[in-house]
TIRO-2110 file (N, C-alpha, C; in Angstrom, 1 decimal):
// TIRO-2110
-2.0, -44.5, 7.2, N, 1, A
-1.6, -44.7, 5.8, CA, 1, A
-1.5, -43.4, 5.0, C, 1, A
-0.7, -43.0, 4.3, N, 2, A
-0.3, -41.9, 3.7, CA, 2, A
-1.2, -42.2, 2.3, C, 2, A
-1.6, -40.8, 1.4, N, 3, A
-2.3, -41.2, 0.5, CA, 3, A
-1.3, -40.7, -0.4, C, 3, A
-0.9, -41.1, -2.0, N, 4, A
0.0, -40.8, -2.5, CA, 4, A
-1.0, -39.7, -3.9, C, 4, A
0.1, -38.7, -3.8, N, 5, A
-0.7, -38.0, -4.9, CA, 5, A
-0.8, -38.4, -6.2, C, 5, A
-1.7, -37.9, -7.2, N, 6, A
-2.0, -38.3, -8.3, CA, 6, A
-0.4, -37.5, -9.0, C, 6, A
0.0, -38.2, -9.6, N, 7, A
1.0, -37.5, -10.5, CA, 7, A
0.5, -36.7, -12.5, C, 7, A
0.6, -35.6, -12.1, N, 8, A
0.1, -34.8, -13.4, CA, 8, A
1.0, -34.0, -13.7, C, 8, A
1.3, -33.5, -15.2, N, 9, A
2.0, -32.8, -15.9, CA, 9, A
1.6, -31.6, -15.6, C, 9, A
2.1, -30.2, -15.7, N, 10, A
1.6, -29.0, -15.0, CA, 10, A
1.8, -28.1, -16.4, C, 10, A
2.8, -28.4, -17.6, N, 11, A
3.0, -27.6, -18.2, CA, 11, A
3.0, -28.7, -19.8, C, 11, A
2.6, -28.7, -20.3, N, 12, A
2.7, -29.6, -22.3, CA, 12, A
3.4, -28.7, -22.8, C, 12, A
4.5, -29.5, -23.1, N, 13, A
6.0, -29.6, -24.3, CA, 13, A
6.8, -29.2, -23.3, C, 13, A
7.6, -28.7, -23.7, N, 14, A
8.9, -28.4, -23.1, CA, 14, A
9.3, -26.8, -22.9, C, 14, A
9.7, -26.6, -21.1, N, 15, A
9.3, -25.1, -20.4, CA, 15, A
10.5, -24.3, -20.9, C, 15, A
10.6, -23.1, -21.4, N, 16, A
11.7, -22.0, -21.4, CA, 16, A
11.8, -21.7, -20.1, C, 16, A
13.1, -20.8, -19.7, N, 17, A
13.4, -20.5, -18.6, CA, 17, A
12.7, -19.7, -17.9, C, 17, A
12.0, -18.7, -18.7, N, 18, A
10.9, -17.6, -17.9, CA, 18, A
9.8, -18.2, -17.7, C, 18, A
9.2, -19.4, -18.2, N, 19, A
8.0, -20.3, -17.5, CA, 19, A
8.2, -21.5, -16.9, C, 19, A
9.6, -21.5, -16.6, N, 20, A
10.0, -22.5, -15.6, CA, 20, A
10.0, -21.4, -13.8, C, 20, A
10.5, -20.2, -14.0, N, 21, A
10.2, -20.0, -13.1, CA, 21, A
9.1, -19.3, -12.6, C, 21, A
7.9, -19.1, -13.9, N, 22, A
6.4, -18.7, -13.5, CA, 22, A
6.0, -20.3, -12.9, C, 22, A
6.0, -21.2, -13.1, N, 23, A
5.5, -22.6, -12.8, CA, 23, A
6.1, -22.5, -10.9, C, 23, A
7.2, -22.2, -11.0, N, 24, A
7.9, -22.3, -9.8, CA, 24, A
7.2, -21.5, -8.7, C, 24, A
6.2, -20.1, -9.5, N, 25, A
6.1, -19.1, -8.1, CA, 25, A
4.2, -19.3, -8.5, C, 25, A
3.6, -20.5, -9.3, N, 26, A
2.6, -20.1, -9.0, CA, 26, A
1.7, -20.2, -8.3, C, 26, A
1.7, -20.6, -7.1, N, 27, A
1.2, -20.7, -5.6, CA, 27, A
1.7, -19.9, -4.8, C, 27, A
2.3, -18.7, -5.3, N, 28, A
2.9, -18.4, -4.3, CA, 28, A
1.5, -17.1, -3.4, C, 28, A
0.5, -16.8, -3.9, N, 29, A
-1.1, -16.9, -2.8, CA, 29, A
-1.0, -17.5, -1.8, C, 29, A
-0.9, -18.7, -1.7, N, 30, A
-1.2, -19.6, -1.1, CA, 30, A
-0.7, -19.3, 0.5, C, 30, A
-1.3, -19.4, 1.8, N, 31, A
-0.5, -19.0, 3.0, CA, 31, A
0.3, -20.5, 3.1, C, 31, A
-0.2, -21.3, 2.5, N, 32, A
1.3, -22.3, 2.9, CA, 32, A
2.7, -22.1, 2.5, C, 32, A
2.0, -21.6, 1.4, N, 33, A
3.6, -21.0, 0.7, CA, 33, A
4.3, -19.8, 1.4, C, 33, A
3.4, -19.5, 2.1, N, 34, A
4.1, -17.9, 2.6, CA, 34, A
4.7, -18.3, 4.1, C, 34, A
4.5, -19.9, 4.5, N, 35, A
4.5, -20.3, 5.9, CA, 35, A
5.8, -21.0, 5.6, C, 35, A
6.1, -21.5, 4.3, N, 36, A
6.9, -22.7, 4.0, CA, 36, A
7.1, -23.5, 4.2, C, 36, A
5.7, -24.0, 3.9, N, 37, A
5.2, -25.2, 4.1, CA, 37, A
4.4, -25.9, 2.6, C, 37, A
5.0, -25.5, 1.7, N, 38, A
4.6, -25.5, 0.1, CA, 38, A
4.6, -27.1, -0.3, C, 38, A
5.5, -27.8, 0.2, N, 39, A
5.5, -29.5, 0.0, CA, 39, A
4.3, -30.1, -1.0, C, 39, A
3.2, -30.2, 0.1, N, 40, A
2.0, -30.4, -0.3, CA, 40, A
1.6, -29.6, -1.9, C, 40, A
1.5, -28.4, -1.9, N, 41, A
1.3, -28.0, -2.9, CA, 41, A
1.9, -28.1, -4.6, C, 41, A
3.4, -28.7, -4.4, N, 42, A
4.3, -28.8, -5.8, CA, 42, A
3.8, -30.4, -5.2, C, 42, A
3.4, -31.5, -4.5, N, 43, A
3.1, -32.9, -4.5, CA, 43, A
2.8, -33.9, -5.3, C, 43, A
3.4, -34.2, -6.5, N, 44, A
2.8, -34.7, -7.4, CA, 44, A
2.5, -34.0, -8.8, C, 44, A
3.5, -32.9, -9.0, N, 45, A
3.6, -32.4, -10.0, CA, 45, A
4.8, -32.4, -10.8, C, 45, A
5.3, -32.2, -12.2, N, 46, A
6.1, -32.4, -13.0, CA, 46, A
6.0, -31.4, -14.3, C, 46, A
7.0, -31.1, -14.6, N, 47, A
7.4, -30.5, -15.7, CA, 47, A
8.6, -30.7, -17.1, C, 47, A
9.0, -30.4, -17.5, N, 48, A
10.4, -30.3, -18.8, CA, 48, A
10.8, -29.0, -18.7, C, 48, A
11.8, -29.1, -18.6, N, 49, A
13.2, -27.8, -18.8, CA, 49, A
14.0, -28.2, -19.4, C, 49, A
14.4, -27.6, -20.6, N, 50, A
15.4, -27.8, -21.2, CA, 50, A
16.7, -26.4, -21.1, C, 50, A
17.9, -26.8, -20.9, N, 51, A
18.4, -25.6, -20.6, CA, 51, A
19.1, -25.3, -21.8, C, 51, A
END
């Protein structure tokens, strides 16, 4: 049985373009991310972009 992630907000109000793509790269530490295998890590997360 798969466990389903908790779903949480990552950013409150609504993201400009230059913190939509800080949100985007901030795991990018992470060796999963460097393997591309990031899935897991954006799992259950959410944001607002307004363009």
């Amino acid at each position: 049985m798969h466990a389903v992630p908790t779903i949480r907000k990552v950013f409150q109000g609504v993201a400009t373009r230059h913190e939509m793509y800080r949100m985007f790269n901030r795991h990018r530490g992470d060796p999963a991310y460097g393997a591309g295998e990031c899935a897991q890590l954006f799992a259950g997360e959410w944001f607002e972009y307004v363009a």
